[in-house]
PAZA-475220 format. One record per residue (C-alpha): x, y, z. Coordinates in steps of 0.05 Angstrom, whole numbers, plus 5000, padded with zeros to 4 digits. Layout:
N
XYZ ...
//
This chain:
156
577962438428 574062068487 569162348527 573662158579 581262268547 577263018538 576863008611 582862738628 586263208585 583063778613 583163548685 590863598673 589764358641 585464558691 589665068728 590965458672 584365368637 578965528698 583765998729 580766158800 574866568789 568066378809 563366328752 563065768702 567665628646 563965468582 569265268519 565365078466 564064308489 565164408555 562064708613 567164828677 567265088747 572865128804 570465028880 574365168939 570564648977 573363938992 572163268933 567563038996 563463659013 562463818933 561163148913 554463168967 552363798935 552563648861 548563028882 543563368912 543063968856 541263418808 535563168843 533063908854 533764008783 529863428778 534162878756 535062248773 542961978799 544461398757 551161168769 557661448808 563661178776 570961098807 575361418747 581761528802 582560788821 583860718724 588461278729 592861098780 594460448751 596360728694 601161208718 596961818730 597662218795 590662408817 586662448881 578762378872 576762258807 568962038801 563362108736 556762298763 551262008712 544462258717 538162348665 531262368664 529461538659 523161568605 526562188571 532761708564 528561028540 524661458494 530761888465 534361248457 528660848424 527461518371 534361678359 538961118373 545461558354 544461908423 546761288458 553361358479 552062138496 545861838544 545461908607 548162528623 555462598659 559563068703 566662888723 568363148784 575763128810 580463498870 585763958854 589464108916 584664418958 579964568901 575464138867 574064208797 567263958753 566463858682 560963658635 558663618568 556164288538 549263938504 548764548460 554964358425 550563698403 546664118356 551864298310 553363518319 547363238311 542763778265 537363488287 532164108290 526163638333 532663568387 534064278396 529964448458 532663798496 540063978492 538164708500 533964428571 539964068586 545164578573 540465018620 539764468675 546864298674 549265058684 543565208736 546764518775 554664788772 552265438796 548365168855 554164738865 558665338871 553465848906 554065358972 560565468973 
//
């Protein structure tokens, strides 16, 4: 399944999968959290936790403009994209199957009143992967992407 089918799919679960609590959701290859602030008011604060975490924003894409053409009924839908530029060049030039998995993403989406983020959980890339050398990357990023949910949720 899709990176992004995977989202959609649990974007449509995610009432009964996050439930309302306040701590992050982690199921296996995904990483999850629930905020009772607005798409617009969240969306400013994941932005800035991943340039405190030290990242750099590489893309927002529209995902709600896809959907609702094809049927879909969803609000705010967006993919944040962010990464570390010469940790990306050099991770792609070393290991080229990394690619499509590069630069790092978090869907973002409302939900009512709520809005709900997802990423990637980059520990899960070990057991894809088994590459011992890339351990302590996806283990940094599983750490970094955590520590910028939380923050995301702590403002609220």
């Amino acid at each position: 399944m899709s990176f992004f089918r995977t989202l959609l799919f649990l974007g449509l679960l995610s009432g009964s999968l996050i439930g309302s609590n306040s701590h992050a959701t982690i199921t296996g290859e995904m990483i999850m959290i629930r905020s009772s602030e607005a798409f617009p008011e969240t969306m400013s604060l994941l932005q800035e936790a991943i340039r405190k975490q030290g990242y750099e924003l590489s893309r927002v894409q529209r995902v709600d403009v896809g959907l609702s053409a094809k049927g879909y009924k969803t609000d705010k839908y967006r993919v944040v994209f962010f990464g570390k530029g010469k940790q990306i060049q050099q991770l792609s030039k070393d290991y080229p199957q990394l690619i499509p998995y590069l630069p790092l993403k978090i869907a973002i989406f409302a939900e009512g009143d709520n809005t709900i983020l997802i990423s990637s959980n980059p520990a899960a890339y070990n057991d894809l992967f088994k590459l011992p050398t890339l351990k302590p990357v996806f283990d940094q990023w599983f750490k970094d992407i955590t520590e910028i949910l939380k923050s995301v949720q702590i403002q609220n």
